[in-house]
N, C-alpha and C positions, 0 to 999 in steps of 0.2 A: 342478445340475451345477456344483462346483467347478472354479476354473481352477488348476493344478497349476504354471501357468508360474511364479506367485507363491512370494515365500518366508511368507507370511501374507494368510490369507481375510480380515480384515480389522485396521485399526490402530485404537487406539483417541487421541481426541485431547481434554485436556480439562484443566481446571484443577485444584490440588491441594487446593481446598475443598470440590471436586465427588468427592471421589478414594473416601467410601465407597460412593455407588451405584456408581460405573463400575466400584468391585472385584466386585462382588457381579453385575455384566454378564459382567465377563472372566472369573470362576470359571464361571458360567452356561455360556457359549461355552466354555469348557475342556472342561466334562463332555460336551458335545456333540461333542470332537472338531472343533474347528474352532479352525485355528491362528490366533492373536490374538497381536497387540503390544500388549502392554499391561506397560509402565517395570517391574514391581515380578516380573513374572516371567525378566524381562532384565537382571537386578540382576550378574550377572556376566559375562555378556556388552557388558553397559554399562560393564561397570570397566575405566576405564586408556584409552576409546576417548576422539576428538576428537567430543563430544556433535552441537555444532556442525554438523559435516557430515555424523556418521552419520546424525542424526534427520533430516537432510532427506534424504540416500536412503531413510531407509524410508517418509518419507509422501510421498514423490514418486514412488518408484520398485517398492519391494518389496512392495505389498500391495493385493490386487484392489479394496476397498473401506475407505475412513475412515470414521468415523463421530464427528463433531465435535458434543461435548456441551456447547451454548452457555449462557452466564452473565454473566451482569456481571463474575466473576471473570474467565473468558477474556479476556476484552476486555482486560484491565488487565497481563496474562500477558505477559513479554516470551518466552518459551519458547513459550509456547503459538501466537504471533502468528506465530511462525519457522515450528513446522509447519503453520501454516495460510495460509503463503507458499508453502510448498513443495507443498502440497494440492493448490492454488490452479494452480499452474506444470503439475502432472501433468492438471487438469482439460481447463483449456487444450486440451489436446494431444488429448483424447480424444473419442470419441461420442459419449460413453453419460456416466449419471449415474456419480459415484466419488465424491463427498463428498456422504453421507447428514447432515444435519442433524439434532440434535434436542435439543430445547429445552428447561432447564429454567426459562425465563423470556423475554422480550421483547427483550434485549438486543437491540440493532442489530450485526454481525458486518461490516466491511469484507471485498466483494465475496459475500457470501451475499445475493442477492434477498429480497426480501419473499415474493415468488414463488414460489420454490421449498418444492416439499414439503419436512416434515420432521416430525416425531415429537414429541408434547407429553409429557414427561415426566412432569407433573403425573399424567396420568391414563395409566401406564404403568410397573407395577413392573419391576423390573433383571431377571424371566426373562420377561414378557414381553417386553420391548425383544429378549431375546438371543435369541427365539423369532422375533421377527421380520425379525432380521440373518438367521438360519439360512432361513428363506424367502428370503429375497434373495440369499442364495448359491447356492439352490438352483433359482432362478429358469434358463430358458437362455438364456442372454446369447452364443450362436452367431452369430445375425445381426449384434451390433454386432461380437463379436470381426471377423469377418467384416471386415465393412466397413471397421472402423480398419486391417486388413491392406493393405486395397487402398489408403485415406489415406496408409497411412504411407508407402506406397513415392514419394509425391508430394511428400513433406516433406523440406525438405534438413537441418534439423536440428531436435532436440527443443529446446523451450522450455526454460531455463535461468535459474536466479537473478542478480543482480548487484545488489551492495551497494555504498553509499557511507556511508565513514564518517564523520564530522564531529567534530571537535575546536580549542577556542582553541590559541595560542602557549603554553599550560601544560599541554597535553594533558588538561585537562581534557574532558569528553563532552561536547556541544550536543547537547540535547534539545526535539523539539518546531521545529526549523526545517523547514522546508518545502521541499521539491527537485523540482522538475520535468527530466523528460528532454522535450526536445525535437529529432524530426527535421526536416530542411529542407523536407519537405513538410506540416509544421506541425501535424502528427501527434505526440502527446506520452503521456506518463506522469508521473503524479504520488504522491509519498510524505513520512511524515513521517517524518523523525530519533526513534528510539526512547530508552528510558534508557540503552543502551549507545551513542547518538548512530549509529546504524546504519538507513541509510534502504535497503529491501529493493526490488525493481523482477523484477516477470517478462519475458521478453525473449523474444518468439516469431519475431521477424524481425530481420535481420542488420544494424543502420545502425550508422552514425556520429549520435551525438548530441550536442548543448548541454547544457551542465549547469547546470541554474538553482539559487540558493541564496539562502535568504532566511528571516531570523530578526527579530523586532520590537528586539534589541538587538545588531543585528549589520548592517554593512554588506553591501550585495549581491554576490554571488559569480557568477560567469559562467567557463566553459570552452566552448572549442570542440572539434568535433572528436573528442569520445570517444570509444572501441570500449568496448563494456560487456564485452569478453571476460575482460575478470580486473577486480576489485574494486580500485576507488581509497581514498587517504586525504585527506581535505581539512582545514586547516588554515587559520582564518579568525580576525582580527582584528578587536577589541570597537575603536570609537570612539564616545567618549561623545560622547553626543545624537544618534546616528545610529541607525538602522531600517531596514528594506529589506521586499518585499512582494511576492507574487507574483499577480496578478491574471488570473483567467480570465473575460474580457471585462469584468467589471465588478467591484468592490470598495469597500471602503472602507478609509478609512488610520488607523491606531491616531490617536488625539486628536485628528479632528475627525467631526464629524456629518452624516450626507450619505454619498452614494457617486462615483464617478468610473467612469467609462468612455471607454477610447480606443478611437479608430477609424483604421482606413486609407481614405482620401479616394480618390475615385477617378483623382485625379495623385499617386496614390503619397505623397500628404503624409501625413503624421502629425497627428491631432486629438484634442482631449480635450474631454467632457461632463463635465459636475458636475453632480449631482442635490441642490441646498439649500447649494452651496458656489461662493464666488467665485473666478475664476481672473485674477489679476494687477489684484486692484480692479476686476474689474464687467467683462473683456474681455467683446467677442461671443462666444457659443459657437455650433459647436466651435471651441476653441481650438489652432491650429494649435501644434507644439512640434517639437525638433528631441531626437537621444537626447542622453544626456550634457547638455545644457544645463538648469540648472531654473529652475523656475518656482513662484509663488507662488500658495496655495490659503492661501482661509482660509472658516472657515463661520460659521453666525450664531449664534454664541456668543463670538465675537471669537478663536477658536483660528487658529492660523497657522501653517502651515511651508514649508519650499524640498521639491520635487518633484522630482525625476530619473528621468527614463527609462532604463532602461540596455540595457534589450533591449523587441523587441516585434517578433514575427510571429505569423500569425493572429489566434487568441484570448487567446495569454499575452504579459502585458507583466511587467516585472522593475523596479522601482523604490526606488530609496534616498529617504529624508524625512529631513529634520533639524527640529526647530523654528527657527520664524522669529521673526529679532529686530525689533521694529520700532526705527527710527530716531529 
């Protein structure tokens, strides 16, 4: 039983090294009548559009079923990573399975389970894969429609994307920095800056958030108070010998050896453990700290630097490091 509500049974989603089996999927499901997104039949309908935001209506919005053909290549895909944020945002939202997996290798997929079923390509040519979509379409998925009818009416709104861009004072793109959203009830999300310095976030409930930011050659960035309703630009400042780090309960800091872990005391103080590292020459641990003030870490290899707290609730703390000169 097809669902009609859709503009396509299902999208196809996948790298462009992968791109001869998935064709030879998409012609499959063509001959069977069964509407498929798949780039290279949407070649004029794609021309002249904003990629950007069309692509993530359709895998978020306009298609009963994705079916994401995992690689090493995906993985490394800044395209591919977009619709499988936007996958990801529609999964969210629903009952029932909507992003089918399937594997042409072992890659690790951020947010696909180990768990979850999925399709080993190796031992599955492209009409049988497209033989086994056409069964799952054909499957009757009344009871979940069902069900998500009566969810929805409970939902005040749909889960939605929100992007944070990052870039130096030369607009150049920061890649690979580290962004945590953080609510006041210490509830968080976390993402990295892509090659277009683009840190992605799904957003299924309404807050005001902190915006944590943190790159090994970039000092720490902190906002309060953000609505994720439209997409910010950030604009962050290189100081030489400076670093910053965003720790979820425990870490460790680029150039020393060992780990760190702060804790909240139960008078609200502020403490820090070292795992093989000294704090301020041999202090007792835990070592009480206050934010903004730093302190001194070093480990046994004679590595040294100043430590700065800059935020910390719950399990995430925010910290800038400088090396430390000795005297």
């Amino acid at each position: 039983m097809k669902n009609n509500s859709y503009e396509y049974d299902v999208a196809l989603s996948f790298a462009g090294e992968n791109r001869a089996y998935v064709e030879e999927v998409a012609n499959s499901l063509n001959k069977k009548g069964i509407k498929v997104f798949y780039d290279l039949f949407e070649e004029a309908n794609l021309w002249g559009k904003n990629l950007y935001e069309y692509l993530s209506e359709i895998y978020q919005n306009k298609a009963q079923y994705t079916v994401l053909f995992i690689s090493g290549f995906y993985n490394q895909k800044l395209w591919t990573n977009h619709e499988r944020v936007s996958m990801q945002a529609r999964a969210f939202q629903e009952s029932r399975e909507y992003i089918l997996p399937a594997r042409f290798d072992d890659t690790e997929i951020p947010g696909i389970l180990k768990t979850v079923g999925y399709i080993d390509l190796q031992q599955k040519t492209p009409e049988e894969l497209a033989s086994l979509i056409e069964k799952k379409l054909n499957k009757d998925q009344t009871f979940f429609r069902r069900r998500w009818s009566k969810l929805s009416t409970m939902i005040s709104a749909k889960p939605f994307i929100f992007s944070i861009k990052i870039q130096d004072k030369n607009k150049a793109l920061i890649k690979n920095a580290k962004v945590v959203l953080i609510a006041n009830n210490a509830t968080y999300l976390e993402g990295v800056s892509d090659e277009k310095g683009l840190a992605h976030f799904i957003i299924r409930t309404r807050k005001l958030y902190t915006v944590l930011i943190a790159h090994p050659q970039y000092p720490a960035v902190i906002f309060n108070n953000v609505n994720p309703k439209e997409d910010i630009e950030v604009t962050i400042e290189k100081t030489n010998g400076f670093g910053s780090q965003i720790i979820n309960k425990s870490g460790e800091i680029p150039g020393l050896t060992g780990k760190i872990e702060p804790v909240h005391k139960s008078d609200n103080q502020l403490a820090l453990y070292a795992d093989n590292i000294a704090i301020e020459e041999g202090s007792h641990q835990p070592h009480d700290f206050q934010l903004n003030k730093s302190i001194v870490l070093e480990d046994n290899s004679g590595n040294s630097i100043h430590l700065t707290f800059r935020f910390f609730l719950g399990r995430i703390a925010l910290v800038d490091y400088s090396k430390h000169q000795s005297v």
